[in-house]
DRENGUNU-411018 format. One record per residue (C-alpha): x, y, z; residue in one letter. Coordinates in steps of 0.5 Angstrom, whole numbers, plus 500, padded with zeros to 3 digits. Layout:
BEGIN
XYZA...
END
This chain:
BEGIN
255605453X260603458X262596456X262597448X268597445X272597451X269590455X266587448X266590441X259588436X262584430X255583428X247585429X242580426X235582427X230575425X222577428X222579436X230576436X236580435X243577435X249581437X256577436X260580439X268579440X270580448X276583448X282580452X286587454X280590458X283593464X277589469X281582467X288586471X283585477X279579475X283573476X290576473X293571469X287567469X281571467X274570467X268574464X264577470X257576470X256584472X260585466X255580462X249584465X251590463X252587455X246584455X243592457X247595453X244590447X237591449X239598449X241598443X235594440X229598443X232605440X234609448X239608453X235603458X236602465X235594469X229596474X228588475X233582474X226576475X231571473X239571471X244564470X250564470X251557467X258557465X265560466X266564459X274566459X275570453X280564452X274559452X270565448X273570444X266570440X260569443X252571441X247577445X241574443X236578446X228579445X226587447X219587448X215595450X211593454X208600456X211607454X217607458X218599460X220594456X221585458X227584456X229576455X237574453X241569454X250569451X252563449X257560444X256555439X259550445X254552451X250558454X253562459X248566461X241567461X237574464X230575464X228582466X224589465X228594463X226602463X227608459X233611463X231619462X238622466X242620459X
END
């Protein structure tokens, strides 16, 4: 994991169905908010992304790797300011022995920050 508990750190996992929930907690010292808007920082989408992969990776048991992004929203700001807390709710699902559809979305109690819909690959280097 390149992000967890560096960039984010899981507070909690709630799986319900196909549906697990991370609620993570963003961490406001991390060393990419010394380059990204110092001073006023903002959660970059790469970031996001890589938490969202890191989540699927979590779930489907296996280090994953992004092989197609269909959709992916940035719809909001989020500022570990404005979102200390958030919600990874995604939705992992093998679609073949090494490939899984991935739909996800982060989001706090107030609005949706981002939405991705893709296909994740088992990553066999790790």
């Amino acid at each position: 994991m390149l992000l967890e508990n560096r960039y984010y750190r899981t507070i909690s996992r709630k799986t319900d169905g196909q549906q697990t929930v991370f609620r993570i907690a963003i961490l406001p010292e991390c060393d990419v908010y010394k380059g990204h808007f110092p001073g006023d920082p903002v959660c970059p989408g790469v970031c996001n992304i890589e938490t969202i992969k890191e989540c699927a990776s979590a779930v489907a048991g296996r280090p994953l790797r992004i092989t197609t992004i269909k959709q992916c929203r940035l719809t909001a700001i989020a500022t570990p300011a404005v979102c200390p807390e958030a919600d990874v709710t995604v939705t992992v699902a093998n679609t073949a022995d090494d490939t899984y559809s991935v739909q996800a979305t982060i989001a706090d109690a107030q609005q949706t920050y981002m939405t991705f819909k893709g296909t994740m690959e088992a990553d066999k280097k790790e």
